[in-house]
N, C-alpha and C positions, 0 to 999 in steps of 0.2 A: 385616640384610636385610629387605627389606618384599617383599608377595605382592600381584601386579598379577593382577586377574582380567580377561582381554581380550573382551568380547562379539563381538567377529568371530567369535571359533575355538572359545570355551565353554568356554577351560583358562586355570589358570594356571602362573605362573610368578613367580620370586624376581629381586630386581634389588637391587643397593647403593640404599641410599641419597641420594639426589639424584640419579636415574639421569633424564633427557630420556625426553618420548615421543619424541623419534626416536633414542633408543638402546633405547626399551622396543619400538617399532614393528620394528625390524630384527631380533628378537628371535622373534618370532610368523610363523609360515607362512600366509597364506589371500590366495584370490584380488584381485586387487587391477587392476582392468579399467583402471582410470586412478589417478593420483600420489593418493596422502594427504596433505589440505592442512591439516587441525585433527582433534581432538577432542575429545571428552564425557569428563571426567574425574567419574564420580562424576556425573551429570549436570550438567553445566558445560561450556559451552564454553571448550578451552584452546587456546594454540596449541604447536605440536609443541616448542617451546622449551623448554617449562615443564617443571621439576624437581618429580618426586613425592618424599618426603619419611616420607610412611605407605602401606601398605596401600588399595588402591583398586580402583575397577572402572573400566578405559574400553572407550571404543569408539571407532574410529579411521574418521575421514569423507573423502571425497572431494567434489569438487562437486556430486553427483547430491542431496543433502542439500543442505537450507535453511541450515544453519549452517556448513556449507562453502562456498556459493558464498559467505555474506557475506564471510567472509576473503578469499575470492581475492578478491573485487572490490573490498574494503576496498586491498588490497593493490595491485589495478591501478589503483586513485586514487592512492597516494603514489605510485607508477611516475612516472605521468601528472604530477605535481607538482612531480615533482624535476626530468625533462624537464622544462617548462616553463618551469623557472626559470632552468637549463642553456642553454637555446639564448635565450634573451630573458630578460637577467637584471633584473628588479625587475618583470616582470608577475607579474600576479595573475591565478590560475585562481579560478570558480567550481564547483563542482559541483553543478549545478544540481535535475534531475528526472528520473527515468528514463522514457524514451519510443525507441519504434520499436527493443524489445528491446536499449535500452542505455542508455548515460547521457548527457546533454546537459550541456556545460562550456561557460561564458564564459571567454574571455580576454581582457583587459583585455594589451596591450603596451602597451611604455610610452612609443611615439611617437605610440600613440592611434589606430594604421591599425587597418583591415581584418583580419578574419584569410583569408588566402590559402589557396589548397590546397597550395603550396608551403611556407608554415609548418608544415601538420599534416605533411605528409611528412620536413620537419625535426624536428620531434619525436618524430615514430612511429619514425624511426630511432635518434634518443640514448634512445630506451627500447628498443629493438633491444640497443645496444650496453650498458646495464645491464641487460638481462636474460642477453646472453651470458654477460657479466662475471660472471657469478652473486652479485651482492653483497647483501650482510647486510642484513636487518631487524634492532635492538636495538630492546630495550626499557628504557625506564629510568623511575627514581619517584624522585620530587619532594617535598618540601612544598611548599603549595598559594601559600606567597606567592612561591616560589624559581619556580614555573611558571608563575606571570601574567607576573613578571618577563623569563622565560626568551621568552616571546610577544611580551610591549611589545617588545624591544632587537630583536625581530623583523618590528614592525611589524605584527603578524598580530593587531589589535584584537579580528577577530571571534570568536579561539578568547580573548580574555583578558574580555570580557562574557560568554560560556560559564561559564568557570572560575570568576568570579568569585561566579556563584550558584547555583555547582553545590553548595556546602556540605559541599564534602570537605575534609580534611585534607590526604591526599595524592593524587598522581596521577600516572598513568601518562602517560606522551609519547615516543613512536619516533625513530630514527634510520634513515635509508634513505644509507648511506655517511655524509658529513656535514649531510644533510641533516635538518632535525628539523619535526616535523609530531604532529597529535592524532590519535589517532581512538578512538571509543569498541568497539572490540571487539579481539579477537585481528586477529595478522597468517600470513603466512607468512615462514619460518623465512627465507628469501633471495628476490632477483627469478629466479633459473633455474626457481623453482616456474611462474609467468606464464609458459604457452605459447603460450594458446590467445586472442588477444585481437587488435584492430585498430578503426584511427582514419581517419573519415571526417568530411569538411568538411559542415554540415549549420544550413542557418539563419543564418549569420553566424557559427555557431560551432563545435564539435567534438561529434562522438557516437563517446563509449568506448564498443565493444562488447567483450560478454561472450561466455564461452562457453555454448552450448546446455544448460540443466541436465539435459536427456533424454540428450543426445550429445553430452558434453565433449570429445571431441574435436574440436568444429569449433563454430563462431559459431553464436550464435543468429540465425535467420535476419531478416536487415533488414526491416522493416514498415513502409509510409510511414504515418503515423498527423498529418498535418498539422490536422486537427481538436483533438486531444488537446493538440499543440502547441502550438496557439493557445491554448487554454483554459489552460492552463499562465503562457502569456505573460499573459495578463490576470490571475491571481493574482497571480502575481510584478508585475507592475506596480502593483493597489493594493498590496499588501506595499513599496514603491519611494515611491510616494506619503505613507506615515503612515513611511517609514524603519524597518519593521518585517521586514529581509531573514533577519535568523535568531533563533534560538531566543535567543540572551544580549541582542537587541535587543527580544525581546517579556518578559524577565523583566525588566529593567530597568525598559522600562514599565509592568509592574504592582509593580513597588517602589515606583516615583513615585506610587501610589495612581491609573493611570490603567486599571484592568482596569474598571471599569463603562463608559468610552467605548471600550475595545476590544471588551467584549460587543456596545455597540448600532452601532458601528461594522461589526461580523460581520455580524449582524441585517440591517442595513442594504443591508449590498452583497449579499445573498443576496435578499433583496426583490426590489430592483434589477434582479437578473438574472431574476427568477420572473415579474414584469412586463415585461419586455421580452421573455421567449417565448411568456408570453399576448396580446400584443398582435400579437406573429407572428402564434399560431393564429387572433388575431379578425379578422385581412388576409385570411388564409387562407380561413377559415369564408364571410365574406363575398363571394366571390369570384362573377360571374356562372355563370363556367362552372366548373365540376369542382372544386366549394367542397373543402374539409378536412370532412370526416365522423369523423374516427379520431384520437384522440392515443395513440401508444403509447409508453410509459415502461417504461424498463429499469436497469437499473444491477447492478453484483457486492452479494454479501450482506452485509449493511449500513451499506450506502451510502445509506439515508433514503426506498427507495423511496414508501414509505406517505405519510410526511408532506411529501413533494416534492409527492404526487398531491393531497392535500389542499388544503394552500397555492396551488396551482396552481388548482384547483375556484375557488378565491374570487377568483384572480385573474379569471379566465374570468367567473365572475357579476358583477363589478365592469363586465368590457368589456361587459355585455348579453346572454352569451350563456350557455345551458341544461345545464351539466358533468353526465353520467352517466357511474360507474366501477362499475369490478368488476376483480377480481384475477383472472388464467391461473391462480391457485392454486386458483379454485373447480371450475376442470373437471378436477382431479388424476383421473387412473382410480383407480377404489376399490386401496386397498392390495393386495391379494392379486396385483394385475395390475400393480403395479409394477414395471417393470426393476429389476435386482440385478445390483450389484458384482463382481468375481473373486470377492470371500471370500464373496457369499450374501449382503452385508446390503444393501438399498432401497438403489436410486441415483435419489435425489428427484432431483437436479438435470439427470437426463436430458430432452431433450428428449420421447420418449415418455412419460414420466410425467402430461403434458398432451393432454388427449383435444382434441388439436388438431382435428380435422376435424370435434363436436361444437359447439366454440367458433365455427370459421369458418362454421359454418350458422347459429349464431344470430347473428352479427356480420352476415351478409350480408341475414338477414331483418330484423334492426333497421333498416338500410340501405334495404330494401322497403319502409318502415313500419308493418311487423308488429308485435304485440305479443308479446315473447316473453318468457318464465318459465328466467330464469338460475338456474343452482343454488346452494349453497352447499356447499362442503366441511365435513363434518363430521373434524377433526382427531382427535377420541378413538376415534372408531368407524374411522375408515380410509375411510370410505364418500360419496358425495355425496347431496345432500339438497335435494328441491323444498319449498319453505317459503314458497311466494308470492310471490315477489321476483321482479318483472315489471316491465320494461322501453320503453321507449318514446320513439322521437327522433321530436322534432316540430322546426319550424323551430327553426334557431337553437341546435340541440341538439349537443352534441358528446360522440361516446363516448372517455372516457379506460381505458383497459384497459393495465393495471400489471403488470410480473411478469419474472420473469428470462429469458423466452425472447418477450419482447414485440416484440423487434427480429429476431427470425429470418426471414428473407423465409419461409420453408414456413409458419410461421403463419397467415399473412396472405395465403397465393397468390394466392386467386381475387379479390382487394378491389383496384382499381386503386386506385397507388401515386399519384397524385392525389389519392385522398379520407383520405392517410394524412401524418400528421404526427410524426415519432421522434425522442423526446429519449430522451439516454443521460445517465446520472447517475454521475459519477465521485466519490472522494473523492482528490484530489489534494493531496495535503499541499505546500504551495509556501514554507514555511519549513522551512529547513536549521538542522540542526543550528550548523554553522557552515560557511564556504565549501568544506569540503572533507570533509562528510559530511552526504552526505544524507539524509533521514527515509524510510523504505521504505512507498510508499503503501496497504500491505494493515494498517501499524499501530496509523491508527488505527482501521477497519472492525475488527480483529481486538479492540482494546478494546473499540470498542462493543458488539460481540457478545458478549465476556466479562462485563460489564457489564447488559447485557439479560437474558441466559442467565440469569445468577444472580440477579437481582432477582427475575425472572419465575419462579421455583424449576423452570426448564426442563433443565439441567444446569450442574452444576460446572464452574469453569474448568477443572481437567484435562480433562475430558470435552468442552468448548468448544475446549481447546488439540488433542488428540486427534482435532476433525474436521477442524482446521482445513487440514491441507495438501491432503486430498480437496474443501475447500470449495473451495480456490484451483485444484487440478489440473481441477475441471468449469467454471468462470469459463473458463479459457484453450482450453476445447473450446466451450463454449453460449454464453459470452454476450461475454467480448473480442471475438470475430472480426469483431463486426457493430457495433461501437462506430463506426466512420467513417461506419456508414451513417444514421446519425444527422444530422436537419437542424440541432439546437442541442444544444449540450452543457449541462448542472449541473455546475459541481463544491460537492459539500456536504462539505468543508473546510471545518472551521470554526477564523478565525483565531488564537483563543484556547484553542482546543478540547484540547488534551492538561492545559493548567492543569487544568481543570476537570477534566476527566477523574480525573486523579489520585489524587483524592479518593476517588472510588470505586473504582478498581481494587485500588488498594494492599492494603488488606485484601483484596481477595479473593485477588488470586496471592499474597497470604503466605500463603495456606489450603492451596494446592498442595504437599503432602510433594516431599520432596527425593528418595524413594528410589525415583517414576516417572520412565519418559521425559521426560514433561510437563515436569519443574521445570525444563528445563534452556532451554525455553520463555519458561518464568513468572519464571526467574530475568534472563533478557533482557530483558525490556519490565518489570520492577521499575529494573533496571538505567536505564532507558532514562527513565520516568517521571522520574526522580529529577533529572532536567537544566531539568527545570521549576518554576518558580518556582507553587505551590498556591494556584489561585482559585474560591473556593466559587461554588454553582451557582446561590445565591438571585436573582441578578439577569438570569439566563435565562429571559424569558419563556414563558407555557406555549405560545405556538404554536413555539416555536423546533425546529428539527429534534435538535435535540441532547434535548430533553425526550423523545424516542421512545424514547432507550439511557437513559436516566439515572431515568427516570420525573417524575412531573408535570405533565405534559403535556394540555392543553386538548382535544385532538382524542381519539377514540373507535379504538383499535385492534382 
């Protein structure tokens, strides 16, 4: 007998040996608002299938958790796949990016039309009829040449360039009936789990939605996001250009020895785009009547806003014209006066925490052609601080003012939206793991931060992993909402960006103990790093945005 310690309930209990958490789960009493789709074994993501063997501690998840929803959604991708191939057999689905609170799929049919809305209605029904059917997820494991193999006879190239430099021995690959497919995390135990989901026609193609992580019991609600969209489609398109559409096709390419023209390739098309929105603001600025006075930049946390703003200054002095910035982070109300959380502790990311109506006086006297004396935030003290830093738009001048609530229209009230100009800065990862697992956009914003944090001796990964779902929960209140309202988009995605990455991360989530919360975090994006083929950072220039998380960097933070 071995002894299961359950954190739901705070008791344990004795189970035989090789006992299922879903025979350890039916076992345990506690409230259970919606279905149990995985959990944290010992901190580890499992899925409910999984046979314990020793003595352990879990906790059992629902979708209101991070680690939950990914299963179910992992899960309503094979759904989606299997349909797919069920009603139009020898198409290929993509699973592309997630937007407008769900996932965007290519389908490729293989007469080469259109996809209809009476296609998705055909499909959303033969996954109707396999999720009644309540049929099985298996899981099975491989050696690594028996599963390339298993891939080729299936035609499915882009999970066998995965595999191939993935450097494991063995590996795991599912069944959904007779259906077989990859993906890199737990499943659910059958499709009767999939309740709560639905397919609409969108772009040419299909958007899986999910369900609401706040309110599993119903959709998360549709969001037109056709900016986001677009921006999306332009990555994926140079990615389609260089034939770089997933992760086994950019490791390949740096086996070839071709990772220094993939760096100034990145390099390149991020210029590209940095100069084509300074050339906007210098149309703009120019303008007889009701010129552009204001560039306001925003983006979620660390997404490159600093050195977006920088890079972007030189574009601007390049076209002729006068860049002055300052960060919404200098008029913070002193600490003491901070908004605070349920639990008591600062909620920097609130909107109040910005002495907005202080900001918008001095933005409107700059405007006047006043001189005015902006402050600086002193971070140690909690306090803000005049130091001389005095300000001045003369012709041709433009104020760029950076910071997470830089897009909020209350910021900005009284400044007619004429003399205002709003980029939003995403990092949109537009390579796939492979067609049918996508890379989750906060991954790599969450290594860089990991990565920053730690260099900068500001906190430990666990302690970085630890803020991180409050960092995302105030993103989807302050600063998503106002992304459309954005005249041009960033995505600072960088195309070769997790290679590099790796390098540093790696060591630090190994530093994360197994016996917090955390590791079960840090045990994921170790997991997840590992799918990249490792390219050092020496040939990253120091203006690059990537030099801000990694350090070396030419610019002054």
């Amino acid at each position: 007998m071995l002894k299961i310690h359950c954190l739901n309930t705070r008791t344990s209990q004795d189970f035989p040996e090789g006992a299922t958490l879903q025979e350890i789960l039916a076992a345990f009493e506690f409230e259970q608002p919606y279905p149990i789709v995985s959990a944290k074994v010992n901190n580890v993501s499992q899925g409910l299938r999984f046979r314990v063997y020793n003595s352990r501690t879990v906790q059992f998840l629902d979708v209101r958790d991070p680690s939950g929803m990914r299963v179910y959604n992992r899960s309503l991708s094979f759904l989606l796949y299997k349909a797919v191939i069920e009603v139009f057999p020898g198409a290929k689905l993509h699973m592309e990016h997630p937007v407008s609170n769900g996932f965007f799929c290519e389908l490729e049919k293989p007469d080469g039309t259109e996809v209809t809305p009476e296609d998705v209605e055909r499909i959303s029904a033969r996954m109707q009829e396999i999720v009644d059917a309540d049929t099985a997820f298996h899981r099975r494991e491989l050696p690594i040449d028996d599963a390339i193999q298993l891939f080729k006879d299936r035609g499915m190239d882009d999970k066998v360039k995965l595999i191939e430099t993935s450097g494991q021995v063995y590996m795991d690959y599912y069944l959904l009936g007779d259906t077989v497919d990859y993906y890199y995390g737990r499943l659910v135990p059958s499709a009767g789990y999939l309740r709560v989901w639905a397919l609409q026609p969108l772009q040419g193609g299909i958007l899986l939605r999910v369900p609401d992580r706040h309110h599993p019991e119903r959709l998360a609600p549709y969001i037109e996001q056709s900016k986001t969209f677009s921006m999306f489609k332009e990555s994926r398109r140079w990615n389609g250009y260089m034939d770089l559409n997933t992760v086994g096709d950019v490791n390949h390419a740096c086996l070839r020895g071709n990772a220094s023209e993939l760096i100034q390739v990145a390099e390149a098309l991020q210029e590209k785009k940095l100069v084509q929105i300074a050339e906007e603001i210098d149309r703009g600025c120019r303008r007889k009547e009701d010129p552009v006075r204001i560039v306001l930049i925003t983006g979620p946390s660390s997404s490159g806003k600093t050195t977006v703003t920088k890079r972007l200054s030189i574009q601007l002095k390049a076209c002729g014209l006068h860049p002055i910035s300052f960060s919404t982070d200098d008029y913070f109300v002193n600490r003491l006066d901070t908004p605070k959380l349920p639990d008591g502790s600062y909620d920097f990311d609130n909107f109040d925490t910005v002495d907005h109506d202080m900001l918008e006086r001095d933005v409107l006297d700059l405007l006047a052609g006043k001189v005015v004396e902006v402050p600086e935030y002193n971070f140690v003290t909690g306090k803000r601080e005049y130091n001389g830093k005095r300000l001045h738009l003369e012709k041709y001048s433009v104020l760029l003012i950076e910071g997470i609530h830089a897009l909020n229209p209350r910021l900005t009230a009284r400044i007619p939206d004429a003399a205002k100009f709003r980029i939003f800065i995403s990092t949109l990862t537009s390579t796939a793991l492979d067609d049918h697992n996508w890379i989750p956009t906060s991954d790599n914003r969450l290594l860089r931060r990991i990565i920053r944090d730690y260099n900068k001796g500001a906190f430990t990964a666990r302690e970085t992993i630890s803020q991180w779902q409050n960092v995302c929960d105030a993103e989807e209140k302050w600063i998503l909402p106002y992304q459309e309202n954005a005249d041009m988009m960033f995505n600072s995605a960088y195309l070769i960006e997790f290679a590099v990455l790796r390098n540093y991360a790696e060591p630090i989530l190994a530093s994360v103990p197994r016996n917090c919360p955390e590791y079960c975090e840090a045990h994921r994006l170790l997991k997840f790093i590992h799918y990249f083929t490792p390219v050092p950072s020496k040939e990253i220039p120091p203006t690059s945005l990537l030099r801000e998380f990694v350090g070396g960097s030419s610019f002054t933070y």
